[in-house]
C-alpha positions in Angstrom: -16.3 15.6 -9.4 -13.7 13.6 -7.0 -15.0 11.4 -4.7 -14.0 11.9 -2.0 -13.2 15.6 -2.3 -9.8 16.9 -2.1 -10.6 19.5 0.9 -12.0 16.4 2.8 -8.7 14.3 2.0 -6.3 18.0 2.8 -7.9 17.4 6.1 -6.8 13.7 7.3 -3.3 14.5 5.0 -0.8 17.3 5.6 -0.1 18.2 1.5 -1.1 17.3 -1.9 2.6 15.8 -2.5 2.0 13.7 0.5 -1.8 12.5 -0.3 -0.5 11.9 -4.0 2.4 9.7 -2.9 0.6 7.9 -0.3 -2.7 6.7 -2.7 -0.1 6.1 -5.3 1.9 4.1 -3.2 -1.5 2.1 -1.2 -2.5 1.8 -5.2 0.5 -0.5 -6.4 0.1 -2.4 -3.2 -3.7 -2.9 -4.0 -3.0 -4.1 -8.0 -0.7 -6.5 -6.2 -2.4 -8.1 -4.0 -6.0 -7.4 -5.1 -6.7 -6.4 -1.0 -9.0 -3.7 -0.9 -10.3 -2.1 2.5 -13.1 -0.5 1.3 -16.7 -3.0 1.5 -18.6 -1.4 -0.8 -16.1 1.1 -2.6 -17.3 4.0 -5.4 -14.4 3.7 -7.8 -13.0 0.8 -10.0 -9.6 2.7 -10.1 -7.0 1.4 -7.4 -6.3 5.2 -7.1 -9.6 6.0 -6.0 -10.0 3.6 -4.1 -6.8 4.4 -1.9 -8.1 7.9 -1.7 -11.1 6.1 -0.2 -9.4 4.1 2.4 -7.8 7.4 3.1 -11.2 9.6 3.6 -12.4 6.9 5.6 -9.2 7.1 7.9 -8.2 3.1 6.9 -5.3 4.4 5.4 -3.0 6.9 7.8 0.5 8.7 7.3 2.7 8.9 9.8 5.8 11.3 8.7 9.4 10.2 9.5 11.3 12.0 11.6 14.1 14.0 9.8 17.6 12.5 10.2 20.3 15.2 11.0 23.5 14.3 8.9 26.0 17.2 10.4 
């Protein structure tokens, strides 16, 4: 089972396309710099623990506003 659960994460992020890219993202930028904001967190996997700094509202998406090219 995921941990944190995905209805728990669907609730601090809008979508699943938007929670994927965001812990993907926060995980490249953790295997680079090695900065986790968890203390204590569950998973070894960078991915898990992005989804973790996400659950635990460390992590936040703010959309971009939509640039009108007309």
């Amino acid at each position: 089972m995921l941990n944190p659960s995905i209805d728990s994460l669907l609730n601090k992020i809008d979508s699943k396309y938007t929670l994927v890219t965001v812990a993907a993202k926060r995980a490249r930028e953790m295997q680079e710099r090695y900065d986790c904001r968890v203390e204590r967190p569950v998973s070894h996997k960078y991915v898990g623990k992005a989804l973790e700094e996400i659950d635990s509202r460390m992590l936040d998406y703010k959309p971009q506003e939509e640039k009108s090219g007309k």
